[in-house]
BALOTI-252226 format. One line per field, with one value per residue (C-alpha): residue number from 0; residue in one letter; x, y, z. Coordinates in steps of 0.05 Angstrom, whole numbers. Layout:
n	c(NUM,...)
res	c(a,...)
u	c(X,...)
v	c(Y,...)
w	c(Z,...)
% end
This chain:
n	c(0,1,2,3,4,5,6,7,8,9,10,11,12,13,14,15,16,17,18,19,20,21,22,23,24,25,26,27,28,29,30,31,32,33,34,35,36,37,38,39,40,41,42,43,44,45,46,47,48,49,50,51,52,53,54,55,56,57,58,59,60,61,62,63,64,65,66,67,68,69,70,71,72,73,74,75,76,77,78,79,80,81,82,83,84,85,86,87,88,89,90,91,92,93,94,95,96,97,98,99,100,101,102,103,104,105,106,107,108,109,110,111,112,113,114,115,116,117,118,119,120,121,122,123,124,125,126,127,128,129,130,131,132,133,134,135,136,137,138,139,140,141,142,143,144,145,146,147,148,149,150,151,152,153,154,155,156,157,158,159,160,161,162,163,164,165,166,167,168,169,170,171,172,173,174,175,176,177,178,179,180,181,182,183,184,185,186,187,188,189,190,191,192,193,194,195,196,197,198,199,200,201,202,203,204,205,206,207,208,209,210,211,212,213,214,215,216,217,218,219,220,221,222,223,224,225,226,227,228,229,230,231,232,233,234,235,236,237,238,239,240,241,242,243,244,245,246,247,248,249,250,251,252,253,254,255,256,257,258,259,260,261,262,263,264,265,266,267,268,269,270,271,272,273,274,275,276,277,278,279,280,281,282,283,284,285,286,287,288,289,290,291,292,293,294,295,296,297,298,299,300,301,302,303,304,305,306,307,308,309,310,311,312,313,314,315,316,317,318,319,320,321,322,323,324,325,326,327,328,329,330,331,332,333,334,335,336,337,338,339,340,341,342,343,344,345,346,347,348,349,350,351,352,353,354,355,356,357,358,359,360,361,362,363,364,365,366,367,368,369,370,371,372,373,374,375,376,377,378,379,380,381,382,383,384,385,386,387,388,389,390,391,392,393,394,395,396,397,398,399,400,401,402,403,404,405,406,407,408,409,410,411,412,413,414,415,416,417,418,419,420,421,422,423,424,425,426,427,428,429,430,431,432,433,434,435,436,437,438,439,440,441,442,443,444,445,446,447,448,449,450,451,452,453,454,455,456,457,458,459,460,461,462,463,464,465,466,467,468,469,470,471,472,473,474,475,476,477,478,479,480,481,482,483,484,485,486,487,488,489,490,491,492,493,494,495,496,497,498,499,500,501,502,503,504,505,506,507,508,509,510,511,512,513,514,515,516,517,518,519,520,521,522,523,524,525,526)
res	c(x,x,x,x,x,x,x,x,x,x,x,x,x,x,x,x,x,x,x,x,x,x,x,x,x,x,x,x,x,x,x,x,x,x,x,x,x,x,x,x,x,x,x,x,x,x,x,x,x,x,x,x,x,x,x,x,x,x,x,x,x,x,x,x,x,x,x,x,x,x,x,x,x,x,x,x,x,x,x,x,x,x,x,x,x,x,x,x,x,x,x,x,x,x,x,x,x,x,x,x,x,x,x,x,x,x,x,x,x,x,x,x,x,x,x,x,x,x,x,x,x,x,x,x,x,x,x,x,x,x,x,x,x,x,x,x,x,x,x,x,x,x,x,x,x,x,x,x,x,x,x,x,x,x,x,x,x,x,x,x,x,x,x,x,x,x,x,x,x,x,x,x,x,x,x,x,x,x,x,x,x,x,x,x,x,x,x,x,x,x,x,x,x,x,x,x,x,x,x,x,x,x,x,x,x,x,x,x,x,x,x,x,x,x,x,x,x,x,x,x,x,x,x,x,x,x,x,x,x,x,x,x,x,x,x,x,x,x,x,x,x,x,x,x,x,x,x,x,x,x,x,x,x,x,x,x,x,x,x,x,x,x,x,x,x,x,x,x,x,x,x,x,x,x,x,x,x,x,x,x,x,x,x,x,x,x,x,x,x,x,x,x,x,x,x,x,x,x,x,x,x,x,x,x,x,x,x,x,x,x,x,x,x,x,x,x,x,x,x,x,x,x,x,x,x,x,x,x,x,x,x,x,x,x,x,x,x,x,x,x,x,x,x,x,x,x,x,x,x,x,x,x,x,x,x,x,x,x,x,x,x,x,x,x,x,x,x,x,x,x,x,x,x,x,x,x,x,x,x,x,x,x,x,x,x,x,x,x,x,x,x,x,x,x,x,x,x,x,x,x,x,x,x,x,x,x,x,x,x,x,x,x,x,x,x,x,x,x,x,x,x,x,x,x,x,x,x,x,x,x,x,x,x,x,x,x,x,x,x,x,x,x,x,x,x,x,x,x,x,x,x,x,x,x,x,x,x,x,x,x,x,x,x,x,x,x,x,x,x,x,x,x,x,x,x,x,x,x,x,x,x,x,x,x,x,x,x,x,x,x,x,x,x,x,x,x,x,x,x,x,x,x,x,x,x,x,x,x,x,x,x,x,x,x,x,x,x,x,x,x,x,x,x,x,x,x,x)
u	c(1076,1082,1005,1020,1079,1043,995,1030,1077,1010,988,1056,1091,1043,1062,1019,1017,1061,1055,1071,1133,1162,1146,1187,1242,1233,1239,1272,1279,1318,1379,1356,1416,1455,1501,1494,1529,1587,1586,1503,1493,1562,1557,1558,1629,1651,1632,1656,1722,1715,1701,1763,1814,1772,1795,1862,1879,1847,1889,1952,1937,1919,1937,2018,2027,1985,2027,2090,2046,2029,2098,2127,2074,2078,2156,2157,2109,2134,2211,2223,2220,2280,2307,2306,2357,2399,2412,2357,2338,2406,2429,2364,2373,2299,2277,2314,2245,2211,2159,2185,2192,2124,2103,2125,2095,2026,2034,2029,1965,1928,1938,1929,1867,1843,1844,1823,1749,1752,1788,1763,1720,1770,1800,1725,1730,1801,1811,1862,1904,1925,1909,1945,2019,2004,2003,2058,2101,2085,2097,2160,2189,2161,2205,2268,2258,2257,2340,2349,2324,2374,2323,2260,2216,2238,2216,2160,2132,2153,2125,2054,2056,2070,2003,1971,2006,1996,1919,1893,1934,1894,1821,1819,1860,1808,1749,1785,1791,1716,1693,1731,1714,1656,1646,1660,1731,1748,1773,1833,1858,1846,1893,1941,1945,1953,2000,2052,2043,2069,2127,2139,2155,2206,2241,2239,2286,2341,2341,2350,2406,2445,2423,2465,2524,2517,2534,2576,2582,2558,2562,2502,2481,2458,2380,2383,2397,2341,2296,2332,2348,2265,2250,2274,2261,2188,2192,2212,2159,2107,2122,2116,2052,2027,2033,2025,1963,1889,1820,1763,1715,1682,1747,1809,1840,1877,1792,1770,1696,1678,1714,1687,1616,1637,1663,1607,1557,1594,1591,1522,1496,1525,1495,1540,1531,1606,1608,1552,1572,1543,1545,1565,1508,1505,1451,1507,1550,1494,1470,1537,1545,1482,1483,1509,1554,1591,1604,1617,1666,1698,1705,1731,1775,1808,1818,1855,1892,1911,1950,1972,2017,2042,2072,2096,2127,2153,2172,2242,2248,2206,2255,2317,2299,2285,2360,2423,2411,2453,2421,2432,2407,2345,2327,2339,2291,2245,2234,2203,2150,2121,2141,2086,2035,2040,2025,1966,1930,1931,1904,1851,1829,1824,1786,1738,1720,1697,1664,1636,1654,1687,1669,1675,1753,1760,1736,1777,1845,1838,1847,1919,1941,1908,1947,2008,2003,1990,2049,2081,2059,2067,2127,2190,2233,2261,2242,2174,2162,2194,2142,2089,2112,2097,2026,2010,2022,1986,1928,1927,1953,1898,1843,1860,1842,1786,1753,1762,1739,1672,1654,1658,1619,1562,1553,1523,1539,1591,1590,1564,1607,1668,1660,1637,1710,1744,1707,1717,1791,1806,1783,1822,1879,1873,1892,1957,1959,1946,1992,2049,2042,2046,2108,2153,2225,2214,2165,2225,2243,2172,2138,2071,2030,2044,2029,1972,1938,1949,1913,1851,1844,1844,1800,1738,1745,1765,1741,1683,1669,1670,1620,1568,1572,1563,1496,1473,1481,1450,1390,1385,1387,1334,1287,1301,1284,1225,1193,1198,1232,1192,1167,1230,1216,1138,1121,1190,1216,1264,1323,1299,1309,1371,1405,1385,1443,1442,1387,1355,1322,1262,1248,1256,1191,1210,1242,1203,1140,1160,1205,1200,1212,1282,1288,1329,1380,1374,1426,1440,1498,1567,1572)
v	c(1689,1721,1741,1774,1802,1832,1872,1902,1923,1957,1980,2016,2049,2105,2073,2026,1943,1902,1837,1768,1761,1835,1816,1757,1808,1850,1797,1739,1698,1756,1723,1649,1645,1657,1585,1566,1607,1561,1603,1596,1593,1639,1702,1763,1785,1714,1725,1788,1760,1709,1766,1798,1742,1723,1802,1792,1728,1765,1816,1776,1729,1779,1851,1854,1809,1853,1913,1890,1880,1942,1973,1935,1958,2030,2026,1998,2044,2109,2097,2125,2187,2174,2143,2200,2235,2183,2189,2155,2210,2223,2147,2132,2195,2219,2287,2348,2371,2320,2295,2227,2224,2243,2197,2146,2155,2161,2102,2069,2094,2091,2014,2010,2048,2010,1934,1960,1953,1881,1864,1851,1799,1758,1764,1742,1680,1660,1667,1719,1656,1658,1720,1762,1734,1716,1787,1805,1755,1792,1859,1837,1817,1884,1920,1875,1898,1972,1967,1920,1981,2022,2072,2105,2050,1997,2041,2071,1978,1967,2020,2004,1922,1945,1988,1928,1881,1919,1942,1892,1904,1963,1955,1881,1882,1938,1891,1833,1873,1887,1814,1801,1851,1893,1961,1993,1962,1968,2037,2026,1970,2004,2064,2017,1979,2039,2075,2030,2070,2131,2088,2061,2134,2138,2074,2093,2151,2118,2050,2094,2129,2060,2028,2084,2080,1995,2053,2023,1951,1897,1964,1980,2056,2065,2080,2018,1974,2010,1976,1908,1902,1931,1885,1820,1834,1833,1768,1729,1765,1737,1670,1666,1706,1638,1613,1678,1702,1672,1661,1692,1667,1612,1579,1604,1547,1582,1587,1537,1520,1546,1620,1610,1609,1668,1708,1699,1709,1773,1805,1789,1814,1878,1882,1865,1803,1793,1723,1699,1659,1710,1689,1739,1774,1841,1863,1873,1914,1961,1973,1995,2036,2060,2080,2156,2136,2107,2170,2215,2177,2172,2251,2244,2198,2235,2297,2251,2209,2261,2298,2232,2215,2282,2287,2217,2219,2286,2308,2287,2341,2388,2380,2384,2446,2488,2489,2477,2402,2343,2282,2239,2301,2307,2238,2233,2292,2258,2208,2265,2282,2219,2189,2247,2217,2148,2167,2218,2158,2108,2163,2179,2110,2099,2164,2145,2073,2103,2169,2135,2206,2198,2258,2303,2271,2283,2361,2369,2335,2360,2436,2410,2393,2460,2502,2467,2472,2546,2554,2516,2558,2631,2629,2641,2612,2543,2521,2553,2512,2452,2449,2452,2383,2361,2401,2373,2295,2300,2328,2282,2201,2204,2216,2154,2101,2141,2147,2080,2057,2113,2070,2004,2017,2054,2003,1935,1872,1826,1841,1901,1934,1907,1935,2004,2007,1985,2036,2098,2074,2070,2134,2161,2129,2149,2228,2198,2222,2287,2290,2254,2323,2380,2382,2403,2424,2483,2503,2489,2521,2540,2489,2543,2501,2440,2458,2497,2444,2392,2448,2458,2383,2388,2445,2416,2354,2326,2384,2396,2340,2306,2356,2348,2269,2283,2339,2280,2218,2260,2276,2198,2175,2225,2196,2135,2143,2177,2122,2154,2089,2041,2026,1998,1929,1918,1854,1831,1761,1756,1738,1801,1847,1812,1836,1909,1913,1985,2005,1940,1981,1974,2016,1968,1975,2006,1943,1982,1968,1902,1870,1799,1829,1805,1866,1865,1924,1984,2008,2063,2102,2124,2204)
w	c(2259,2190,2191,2257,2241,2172,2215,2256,2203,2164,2224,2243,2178,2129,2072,2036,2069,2036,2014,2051,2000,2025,2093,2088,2067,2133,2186,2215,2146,2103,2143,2126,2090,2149,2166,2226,2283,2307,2378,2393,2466,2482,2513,2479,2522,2488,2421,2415,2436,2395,2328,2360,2348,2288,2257,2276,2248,2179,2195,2201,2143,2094,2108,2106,2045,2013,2027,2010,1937,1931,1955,1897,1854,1871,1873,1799,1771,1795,1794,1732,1759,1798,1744,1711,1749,1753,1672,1636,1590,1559,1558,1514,1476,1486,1469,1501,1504,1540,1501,1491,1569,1581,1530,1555,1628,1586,1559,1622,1645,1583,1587,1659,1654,1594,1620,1701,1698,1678,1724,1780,1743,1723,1799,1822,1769,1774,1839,1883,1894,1815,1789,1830,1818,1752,1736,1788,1756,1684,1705,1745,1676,1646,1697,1689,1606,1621,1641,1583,1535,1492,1449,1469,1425,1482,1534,1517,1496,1571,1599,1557,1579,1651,1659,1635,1680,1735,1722,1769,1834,1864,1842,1857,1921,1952,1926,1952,2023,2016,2017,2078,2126,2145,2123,2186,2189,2113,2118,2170,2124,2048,2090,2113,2045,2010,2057,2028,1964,2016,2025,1969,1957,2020,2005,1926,1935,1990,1943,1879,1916,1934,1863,1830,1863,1812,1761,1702,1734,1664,1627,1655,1677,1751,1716,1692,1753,1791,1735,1732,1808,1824,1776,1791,1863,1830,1805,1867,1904,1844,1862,1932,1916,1897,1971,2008,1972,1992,1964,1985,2046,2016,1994,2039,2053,2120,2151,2192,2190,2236,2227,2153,2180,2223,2168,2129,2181,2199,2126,2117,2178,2159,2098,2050,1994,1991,2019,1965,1897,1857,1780,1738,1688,1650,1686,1747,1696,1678,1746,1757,1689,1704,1775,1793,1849,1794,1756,1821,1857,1789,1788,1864,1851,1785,1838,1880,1840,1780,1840,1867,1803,1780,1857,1851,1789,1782,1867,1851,1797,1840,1894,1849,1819,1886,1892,1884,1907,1871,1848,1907,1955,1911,1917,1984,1990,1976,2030,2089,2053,2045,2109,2133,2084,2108,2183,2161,2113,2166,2216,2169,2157,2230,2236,2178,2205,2276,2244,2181,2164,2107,2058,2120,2109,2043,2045,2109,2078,2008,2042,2060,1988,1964,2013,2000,1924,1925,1960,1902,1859,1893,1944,1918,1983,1966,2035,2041,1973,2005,2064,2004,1984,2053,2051,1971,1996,2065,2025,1973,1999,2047,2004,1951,1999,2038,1971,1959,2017,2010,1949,1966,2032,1992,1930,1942,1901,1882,1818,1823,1867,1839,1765,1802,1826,1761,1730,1783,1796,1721,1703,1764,1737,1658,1694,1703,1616,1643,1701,1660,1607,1651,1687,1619,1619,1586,1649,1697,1754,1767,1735,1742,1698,1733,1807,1772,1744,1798,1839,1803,1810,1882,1884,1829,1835,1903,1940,1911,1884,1955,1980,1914,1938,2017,2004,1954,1999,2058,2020,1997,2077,2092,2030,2061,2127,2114,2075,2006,1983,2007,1940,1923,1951,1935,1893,1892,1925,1976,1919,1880,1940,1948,1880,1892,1922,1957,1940,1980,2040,2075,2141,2196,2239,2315,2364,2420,2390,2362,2406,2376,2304,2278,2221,2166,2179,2126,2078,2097,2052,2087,2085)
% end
């Protein structure tokens, strides 16, 4: 049949034949890895819902555990800035200036950002089942030691150890959601694992507003018990982690055979190697390093997530200086706006998954958070300001998990794919330095540098960075489709075409003309 198959294939594409070997890549046995399909000889009305209960089960099993993570990771990194007005600064003594303050919040992202790209790695070798409360259970105890601090020094150690505690959480739960599902489904749940950031924001304020009121109870300040109560909250949550988190495919325990053979049958008919026991080499980390995806998304990203932590960390100030709010209005303040963020991040994952339109989503989202900083920055009204905050987080919690979700669906490979995302979501993360410097006391009410900064971000970086990506992509699919790669594949075994990850296409010939063909599907990159 191959013979066959390799004439017609010369006979029907302009580029030059290929070789039995490519061939072999283009037809039925590029899925001989494929286990067998537990449902052969179903229907396709019962297989599909079959898939359906398969995704829900995933769904159920994996998704809200998840988000309670990442609430509690969210919560613990950004509720200093609520701790803030609930007395920190002048119980430690730090700097009337705020240098020390802002120090500190560097602190954490340097760290963070440092020890990311590994690890995803490590969460690949160790498996989700121990790495992840392993370092929820360390951070946990970071947290509980920021309300046991009585100088700046204390702080400013906690603060460092937490970034690196907490490093893992977001890169490796994203790659962890990416060898589970397919890539037209990966979207909806990156949004609705990330929305809980959104509301980690909303709950942040209302639980610093009831923590305060545990004001000089062990002759502790109310700052502190939003630290030590967040924090041992943390802890318990780390070990039923143990339980509640699972492995991937090839080992969840909760998968049946035969929905293990489903999953994996499922991923790799759509392209994606995350079901394979891929050992780890370099050559993974510098086709990542050296792949441009890489280094765009990681100038995305920064546009979205520089925003993302000066708002987080600083919209309780923000708020409080607009007016003549008290500390308990200000926080609770703070819950609207991001109660609108959570609903617009799920929408837009929703919206991405059907359109597979995702830069269109960024460019079209990021104009809300550059509207509603300009109005930040120019209006004078306290409540025309206020709606900005609504404007800056609709425009910017969407875009953090739609980017995400953009680069995991356009790089191929365990490995590959996995440091791609450290990388991008590290450097994103190491602008939290920036954004922790720019909203200064001495700036305040205005805070002009602030808002202006966060908005320059939003403007060359997310939006136009998200455009440079979508014209680049575009012009990639049309190469494609046009035969221009073709040459990609020649001479190289099955395996080899394998492990080029996304750039492993070959143009499928027509089914019309070959209706006995079974073609590999090409990669085609998400615009």
């Amino acid at each position: 049949m191959n013979e066959k198959v390799g004439t017609q294939l010369s006979a029907g594409n302009e580029s030059p034949p290929l070789r039995d070997v490519e061939k072999e890549a283009i037809v039925g046995n590029s899925f001989r890895d494929l286990p067998p399909d537990p449902d052969a000889g179903l229907s396709e009305e019962e297989k599909a819902k079959i898939d359906k209960k398969l995704v829900l089960k995933l769904d159920l099993k994996l998704i809200p555990w998840l988000c309670l993570l990442y609430l509690v990771a969210f919560l613990d990194r950004t509720n200093i800035g609520n701790a803030k007005l609930a007395g920190l600064p002048e119980a430690l003594h730090l700097s009337s200036s705020g240098s020390q303050y802002n120090t500190a919040l560097s602190l954490f992202f340097i760290s963070y950002s440092l020890f990311e790209p590994g690890t995803n790695v490590l969460l690949k070798r160790l498996r989700p089942s121990v790495f992840l409360p392993v370092t929820i259970l360390i951070w946990g105890v970071c947290m509980t030691c920021m309300g046991l601090t009585y100088n700046f020094s204390g702080l400013a150690a906690a603060r460092f150890f937490l970034g690196l505690a907490e490093a893992g959480l977001f890169p490796g739960v994203n790659y962890y959601l990416s060898c589970w599902y397919k890539r037209s489904e990966f979207g909806l749940r990156a949004a609705i694992f990330f929305s809980a950031a959104a509301l980690a924001g909303s709950f942040g304020g209302l639980l610093a507003y009831l923590l305060e009121k545990m004001d000089g109870i062990g002759g502790k300040g109310g700052w502190a018990w939003i630290f030590i109560i967040e924090g041992l909250a943390t802890i318990l949550i780390s070990i039923a982690s143990f339980w509640m988190v699972h492995d991937f495919p090839d080992d969840a325990t909760f998968l049946s055979d035969a929905d293990r053979a489903r999953v994996i049958r499922r991923l790799k008919l759509d392209k994606q190697s995350s079901a394979e026991h891929e050992q780890f080499k370099m050559e993974y980390f510098w086709a990542a390093v050296k792949d441009y995806k890489t280094w765009l998304l990681s100038i995305v990203y920064m546009g979205a997530d520089g925003p993302l932590y000066a708002f987080s960390l600083f919209l309780p100030t923000i708020i409080a200086s607009l007016g003549t709010y008290s500390t308990v209005q200000a926080q609770l303040l703070t819950i609207p706006p991001y109660a609108a963020a959570t609903i617009l991040t799920v929408a837009v994952g929703f919206i991405g998954d059907r359109t597979k339109a995702r830069g269109i989503c960024n460019i079209a989202v990021s104009l809300l958070g550059i509207i509603g900083f300009s109005m930040l920055l120019g209006a004078k009204s306290a409540g025309v300001r206020y709606a900005g905050t609504f404007l800056g987080a609709l425009g910017i919690y969407p875009c953090i998990p739609n980017t995400v979700s953009w680069g995991s669906n356009n790089i191929e490979g365990v490995y590959k794919r996995g440091i791609a995302m450290g990388i991008f979501i590290g450097w994103g993360n190491l602008n939290g330095v920036v954004s922790s410097n720019i909203y200064l006391p001495s700036n305040a009410p205005g805070y002009e540098i602030g808002h202006g900064v966060v908005l320059a971000y939003l403007v060359l970086f997310l939006f136009g960075g998200s455009i440079l990506q979508t014209i680049l992509l575009r012009r990639e699919n049309q190469k494609r489709l046009s035969g221009k790669r073709d040459y990609w594949v020649q001479g190289k075994t099955h395996e080899e075409i394998e492990l080029l990850g996304d750039k492993r296409y070959v143009r499928a010939p027509s089914r019309r003309r070959f209706p006995l063909m079974v073609c590999r599907p090409d990669f085609l990159y998400v615009v």
